[in-house]
C-alpha positions as CSV (number, residue, x, y, z in Angstrom):
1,X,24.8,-8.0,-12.8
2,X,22.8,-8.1,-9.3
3,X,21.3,-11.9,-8.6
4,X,17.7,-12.0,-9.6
5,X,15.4,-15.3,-9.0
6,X,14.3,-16.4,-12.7
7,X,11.0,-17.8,-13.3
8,X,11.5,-21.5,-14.0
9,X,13.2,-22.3,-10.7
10,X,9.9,-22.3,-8.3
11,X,6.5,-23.6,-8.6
12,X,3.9,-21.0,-8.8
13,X,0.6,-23.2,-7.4
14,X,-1.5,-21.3,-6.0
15,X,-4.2,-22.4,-3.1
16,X,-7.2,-21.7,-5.2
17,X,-8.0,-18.9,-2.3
18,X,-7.4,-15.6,-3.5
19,X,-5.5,-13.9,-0.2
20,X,-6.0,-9.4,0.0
21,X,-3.4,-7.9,0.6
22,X,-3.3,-4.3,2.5
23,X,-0.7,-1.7,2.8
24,X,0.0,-0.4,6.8
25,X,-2.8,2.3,6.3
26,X,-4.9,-0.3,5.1
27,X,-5.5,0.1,1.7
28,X,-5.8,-2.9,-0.8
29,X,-2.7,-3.0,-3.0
30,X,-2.5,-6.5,-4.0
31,X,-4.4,-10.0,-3.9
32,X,-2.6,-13.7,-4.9
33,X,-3.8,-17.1,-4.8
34,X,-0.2,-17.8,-3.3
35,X,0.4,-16.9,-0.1
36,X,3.4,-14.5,0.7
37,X,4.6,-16.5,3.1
38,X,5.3,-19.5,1.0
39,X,6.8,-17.3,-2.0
40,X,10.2,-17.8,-2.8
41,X,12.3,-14.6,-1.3
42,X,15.4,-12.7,-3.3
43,X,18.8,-13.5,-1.1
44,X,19.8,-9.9,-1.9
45,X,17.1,-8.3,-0.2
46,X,14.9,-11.2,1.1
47,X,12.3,-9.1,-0.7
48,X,9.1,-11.6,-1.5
49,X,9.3,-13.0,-5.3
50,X,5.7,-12.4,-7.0
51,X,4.5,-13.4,-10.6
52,X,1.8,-11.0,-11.7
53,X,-0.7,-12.5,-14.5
54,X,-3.8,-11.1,-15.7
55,X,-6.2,-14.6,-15.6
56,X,-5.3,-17.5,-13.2
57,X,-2.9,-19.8,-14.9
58,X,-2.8,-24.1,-15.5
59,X,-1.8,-24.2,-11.8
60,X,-3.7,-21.6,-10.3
61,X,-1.5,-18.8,-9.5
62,X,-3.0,-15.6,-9.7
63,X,-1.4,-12.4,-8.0
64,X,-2.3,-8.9,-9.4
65,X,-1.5,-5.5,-8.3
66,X,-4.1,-2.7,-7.3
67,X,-4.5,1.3,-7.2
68,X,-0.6,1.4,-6.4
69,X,1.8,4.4,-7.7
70,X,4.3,3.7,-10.3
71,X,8.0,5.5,-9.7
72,X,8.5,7.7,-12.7
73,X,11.9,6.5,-13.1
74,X,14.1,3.5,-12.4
75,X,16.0,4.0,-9.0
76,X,19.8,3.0,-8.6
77,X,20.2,1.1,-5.9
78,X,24.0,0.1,-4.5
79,X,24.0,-3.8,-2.8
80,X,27.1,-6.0,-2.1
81,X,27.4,-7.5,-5.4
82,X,26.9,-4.7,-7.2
83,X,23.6,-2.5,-8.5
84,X,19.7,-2.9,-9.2
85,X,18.4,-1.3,-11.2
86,X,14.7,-0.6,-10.0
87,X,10.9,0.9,-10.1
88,X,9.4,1.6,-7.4
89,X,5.6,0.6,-6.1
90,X,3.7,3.0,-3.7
91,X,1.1,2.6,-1.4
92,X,-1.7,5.8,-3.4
93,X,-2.6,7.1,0.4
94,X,0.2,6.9,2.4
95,X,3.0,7.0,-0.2
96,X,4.7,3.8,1.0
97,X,7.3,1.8,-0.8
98,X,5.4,-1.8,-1.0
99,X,7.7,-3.3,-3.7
100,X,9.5,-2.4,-7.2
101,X,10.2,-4.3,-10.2
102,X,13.8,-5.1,-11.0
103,X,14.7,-3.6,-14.9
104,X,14.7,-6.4,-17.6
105,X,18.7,-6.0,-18.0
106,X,19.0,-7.8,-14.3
107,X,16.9,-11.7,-15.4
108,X,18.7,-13.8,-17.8
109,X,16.2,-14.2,-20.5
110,X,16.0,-10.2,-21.4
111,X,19.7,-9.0,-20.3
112,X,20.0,-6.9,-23.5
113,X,16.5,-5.3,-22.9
114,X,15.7,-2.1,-20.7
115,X,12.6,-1.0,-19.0
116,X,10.8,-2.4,-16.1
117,X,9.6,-6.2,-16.1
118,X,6.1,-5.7,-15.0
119,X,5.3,-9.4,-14.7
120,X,7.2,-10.1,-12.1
121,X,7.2,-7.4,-8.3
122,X,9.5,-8.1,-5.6
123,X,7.3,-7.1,-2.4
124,X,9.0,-5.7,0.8
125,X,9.1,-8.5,3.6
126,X,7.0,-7.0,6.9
127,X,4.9,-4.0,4.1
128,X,1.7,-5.6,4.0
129,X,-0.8,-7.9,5.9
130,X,-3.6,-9.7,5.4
131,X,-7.3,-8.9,5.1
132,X,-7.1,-11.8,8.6
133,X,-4.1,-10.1,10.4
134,X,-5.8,-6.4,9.8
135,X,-9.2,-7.3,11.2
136,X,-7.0,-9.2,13.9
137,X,-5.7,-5.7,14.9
138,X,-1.6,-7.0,14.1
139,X,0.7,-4.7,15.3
140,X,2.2,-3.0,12.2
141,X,4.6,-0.3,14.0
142,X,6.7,-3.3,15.0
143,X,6.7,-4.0,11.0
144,X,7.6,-0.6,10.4
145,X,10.0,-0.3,12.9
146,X,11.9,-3.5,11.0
147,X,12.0,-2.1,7.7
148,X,12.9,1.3,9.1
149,X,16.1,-0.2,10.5
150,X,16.8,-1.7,7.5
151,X,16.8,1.0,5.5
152,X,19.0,2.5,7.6
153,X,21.8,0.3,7.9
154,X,21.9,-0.5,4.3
């Protein structure tokens, strides 16, 4: 079974300020009161661990998903220790993968379940940027240019 983080073993505050989140071509696929940059990360991937709720909870978290594509079907995809099993999220202009879901077989608490869990998206590191580093002009080809060679050596 692949390594997936599990919910109790982080904190989820959140800042109170609800950060935007765009895709490289600028599109709004996702908001959070947490920062990416201070979410826990998956060690298989270093994808960016993100809880997905509907209303802000006790502590503040909040971190929902947009106009994004869902994958039709689960994707197999080989790593050292073995497989994930996982959905895909796209980017509805530009087709970019921004993240995927991880089935339920691969957490703990629903290993004899199947189907996607939708509460919980692992985003790609380097995918998306602030509303701030957009309007600051940040140079996403260098971003792309990371995950590309990623992808390819994996």
């Amino acid at each position: 079974m692949a390594e997936a983080a599990s919910q109790p073993k982080f904190s989820m505050s959140g800042s109170g300020d609800l950060v935007m989140y765009h895709c490289i071509c600028s599109h709004v696929v996702f908001c959070s009161t947490t920062p990416l940059a201070t979410s826990p990360r998956r060690t298989a991937d270093n994808a960016i661990l993100c809880h997905l709720t509907e209303h802000p909870t006790k502590d503040g978290h909040y971190a929902r998903l947009f106009d994004v594509l869902h994958a039709p079907q689960a994707s197999i995809v080989r790593r050292e220790d073995g497989f994930d099993k996982i959905y895909l999220r796209q980017c509805p202009y530009c087709e970019v993968a921004v993240g995927y879901h991880l089935d339920e077989s691969h957490f703990e608490e629903t290993q004899n379940s199947t189907g996607k869990r939708a509460d919980v998206i692992f985003i790609f590191p380097g995918g998306l940027m602030t509303t701030e580093e957009m309007e600051k002009g940040q140079d996403m080809e260098a971003e792309i240019g990371k995950i590309t060679a990623k992808a390819v050596t994996a």
